[in-house]
C-alpha positions in Angstrom: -4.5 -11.2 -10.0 -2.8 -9.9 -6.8 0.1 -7.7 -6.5 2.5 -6.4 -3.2 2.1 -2.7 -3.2 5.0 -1.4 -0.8 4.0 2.0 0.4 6.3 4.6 2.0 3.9 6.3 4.8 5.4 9.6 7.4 3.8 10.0 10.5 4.4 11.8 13.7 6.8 10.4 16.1 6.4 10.5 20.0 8.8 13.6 19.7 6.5 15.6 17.1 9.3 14.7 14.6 8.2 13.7 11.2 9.1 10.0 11.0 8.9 7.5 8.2 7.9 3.8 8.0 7.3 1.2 5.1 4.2 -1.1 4.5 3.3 -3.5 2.5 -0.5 -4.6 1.0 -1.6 -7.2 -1.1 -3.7 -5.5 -3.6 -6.4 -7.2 -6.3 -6.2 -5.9 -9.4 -6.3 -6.2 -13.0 -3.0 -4.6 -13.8 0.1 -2.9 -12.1 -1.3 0.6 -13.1 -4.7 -0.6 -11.2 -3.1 -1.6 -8.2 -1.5 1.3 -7.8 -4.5 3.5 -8.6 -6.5 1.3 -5.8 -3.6 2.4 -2.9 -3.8 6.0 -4.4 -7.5 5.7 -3.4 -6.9 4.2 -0.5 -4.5 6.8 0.8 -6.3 10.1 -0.9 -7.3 11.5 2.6 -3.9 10.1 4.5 -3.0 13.4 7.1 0.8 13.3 6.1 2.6 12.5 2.9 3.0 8.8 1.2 4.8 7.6 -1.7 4.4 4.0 -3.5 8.1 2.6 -3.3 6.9 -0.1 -6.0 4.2 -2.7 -7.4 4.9 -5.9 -8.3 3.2 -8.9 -9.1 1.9 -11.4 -6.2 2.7 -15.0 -6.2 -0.2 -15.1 -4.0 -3.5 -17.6 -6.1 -6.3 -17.0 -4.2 -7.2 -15.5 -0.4 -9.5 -18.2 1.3 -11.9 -17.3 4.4 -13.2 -18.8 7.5 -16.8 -17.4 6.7 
């Protein structure tokens, strides 16, 4: 199953400021708690602060690839 993780990330601006910006990720998982636990790992060394905004569950079936 995948779920949209939307991830709150600050970073430095071009003025030194702290600044702010959201992302999204398409995360595969078994559950909601999973999916969040993957980003958590994802993000464990990440400089500045984060915050995961919410998880919810994918409409997304399957990813296909070129290879």
């Amino acid at each position: 199953m995948f779920y949209t993780v939307r991830v709150q990330l600050e970073f430095e601006g071009d003025n030194g400021k702290p600044k702010k910006k959201k992302e999204t990720y398409l995360v595969k998982a078994e559950t909601v708690t999973d999916a969040e636990a993957i980003i958590h790992g994802k993000f464990a060394g990440y400089p500045l602060g984060y915050e995961v905004k919410s998880v919810s569950e994918s409409r997304v079936i399957d990813v296909y690839s070129a290879d």
